[in-house]
C-alpha positions in Angstrom: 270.4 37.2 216.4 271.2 34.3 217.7 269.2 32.4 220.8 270.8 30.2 223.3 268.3 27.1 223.1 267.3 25.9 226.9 268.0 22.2 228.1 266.2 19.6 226.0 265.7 17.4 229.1 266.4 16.9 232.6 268.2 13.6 233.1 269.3 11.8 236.5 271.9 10.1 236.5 272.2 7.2 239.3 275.1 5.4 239.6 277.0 4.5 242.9 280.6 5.2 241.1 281.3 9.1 240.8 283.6 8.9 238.4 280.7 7.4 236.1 277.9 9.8 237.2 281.0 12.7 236.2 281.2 11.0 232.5 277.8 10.7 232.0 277.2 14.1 233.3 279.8 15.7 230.9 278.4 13.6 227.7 275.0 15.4 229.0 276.3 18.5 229.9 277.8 18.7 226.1 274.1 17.4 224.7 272.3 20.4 226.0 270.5 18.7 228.8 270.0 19.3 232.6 271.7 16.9 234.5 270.8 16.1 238.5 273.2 13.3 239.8 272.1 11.7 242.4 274.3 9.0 244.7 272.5 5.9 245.1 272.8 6.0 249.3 269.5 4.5 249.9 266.3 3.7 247.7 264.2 5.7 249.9 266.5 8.7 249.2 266.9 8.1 245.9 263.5 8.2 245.1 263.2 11.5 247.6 266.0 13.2 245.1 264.0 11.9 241.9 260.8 13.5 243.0 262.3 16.5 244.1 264.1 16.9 240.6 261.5 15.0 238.3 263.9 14.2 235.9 262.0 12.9 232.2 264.7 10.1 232.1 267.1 8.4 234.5 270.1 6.5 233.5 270.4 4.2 236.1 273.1 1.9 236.9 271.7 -2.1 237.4 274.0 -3.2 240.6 275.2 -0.8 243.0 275.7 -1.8 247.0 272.7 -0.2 248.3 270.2 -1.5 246.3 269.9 -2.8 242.2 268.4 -1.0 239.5 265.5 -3.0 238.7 264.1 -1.9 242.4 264.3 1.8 241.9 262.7 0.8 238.6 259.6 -0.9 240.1 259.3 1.5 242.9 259.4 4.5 240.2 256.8 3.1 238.0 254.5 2.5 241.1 255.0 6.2 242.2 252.1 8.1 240.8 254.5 11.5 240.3 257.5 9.2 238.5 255.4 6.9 236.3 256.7 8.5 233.4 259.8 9.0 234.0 261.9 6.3 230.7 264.8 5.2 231.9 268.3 3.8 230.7 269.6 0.7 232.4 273.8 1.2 232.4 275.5 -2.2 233.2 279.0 -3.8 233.1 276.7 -7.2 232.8 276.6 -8.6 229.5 274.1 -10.7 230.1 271.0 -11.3 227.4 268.4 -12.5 230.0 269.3 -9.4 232.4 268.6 -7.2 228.9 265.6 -9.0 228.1 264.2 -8.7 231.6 265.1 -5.3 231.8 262.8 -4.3 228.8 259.8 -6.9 230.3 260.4 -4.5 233.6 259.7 -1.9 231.1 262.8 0.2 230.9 263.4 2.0 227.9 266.7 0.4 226.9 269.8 -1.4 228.8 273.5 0.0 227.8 276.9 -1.3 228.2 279.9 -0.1 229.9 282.3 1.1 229.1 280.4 3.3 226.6 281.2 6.4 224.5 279.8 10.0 224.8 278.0 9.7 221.2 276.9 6.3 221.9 275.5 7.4 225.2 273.8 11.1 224.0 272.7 8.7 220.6 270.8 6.4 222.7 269.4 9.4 225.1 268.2 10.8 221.9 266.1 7.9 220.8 264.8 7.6 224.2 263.8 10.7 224.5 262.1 10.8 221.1 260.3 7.9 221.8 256.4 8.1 223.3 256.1 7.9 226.4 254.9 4.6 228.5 251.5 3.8 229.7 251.2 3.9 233.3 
């Protein structure tokens, strides 16, 4: 007998292009996980659609026209609910300081686009496995 494993996490996936929250979706999709995706329209309804999914990681794109990344990131780690939630920066910037300032912010890694599935679900994987941040 064979049994069909559940979802090994639930990952949102903000990004204010659709056609990368679809790709990353399908990379996650393939993985195993749960994905929520969640259009960036406004940080206060982003962070509404985060706490109502509670996602253990969020890949999060850094610019989008709304808002940038790095303010969803602060305003997660001051929400008492999303504290723990690692996150994933995913950037056409490739720019050292912005990397370096994004791990000082205290994301859990910064990626590159354009990316590949397995480099993607890789570096999902060794997020995931790693312990999780103090609040």
């Amino acid at each position: 007998m064979i049994l069909k494993r559940g979802p090994v996490a639930r990952i949102a996936v903000v990004d204010d292009s659709k056609l990368v929250r679809v790709f990353v979706a399908a990379a996650l999709h393939k993985a195993g996980h749960e994905v929520l995706l969640i259009e960036p329209d406004s940080l206060q309804g982003t962070l509404e659609a985060l706490l109502a999914g509670m996602p253990d990681l969020m890949i999060l794109d850094h610019s989008m026209p709304a808002f940038q990344g790095p303010s969803l990131v602060r305003a997660c780690f001051e929400h008492p609910e999303l504290s723990k939630v690692k996150v994933l920066i995913l950037t056409a910037l490739h720019d050292e300081t912005m990397s370096e300032r994004m791990t000082k912010l205290g994301v859990n890694g910064v990626l590159h686009k354009p990316i590949r599935h397995e480099d993607l679900t890789e570096a999902v994987e060794k997020v995931l496995g790693d312990p999780p941040r103090d609040a």
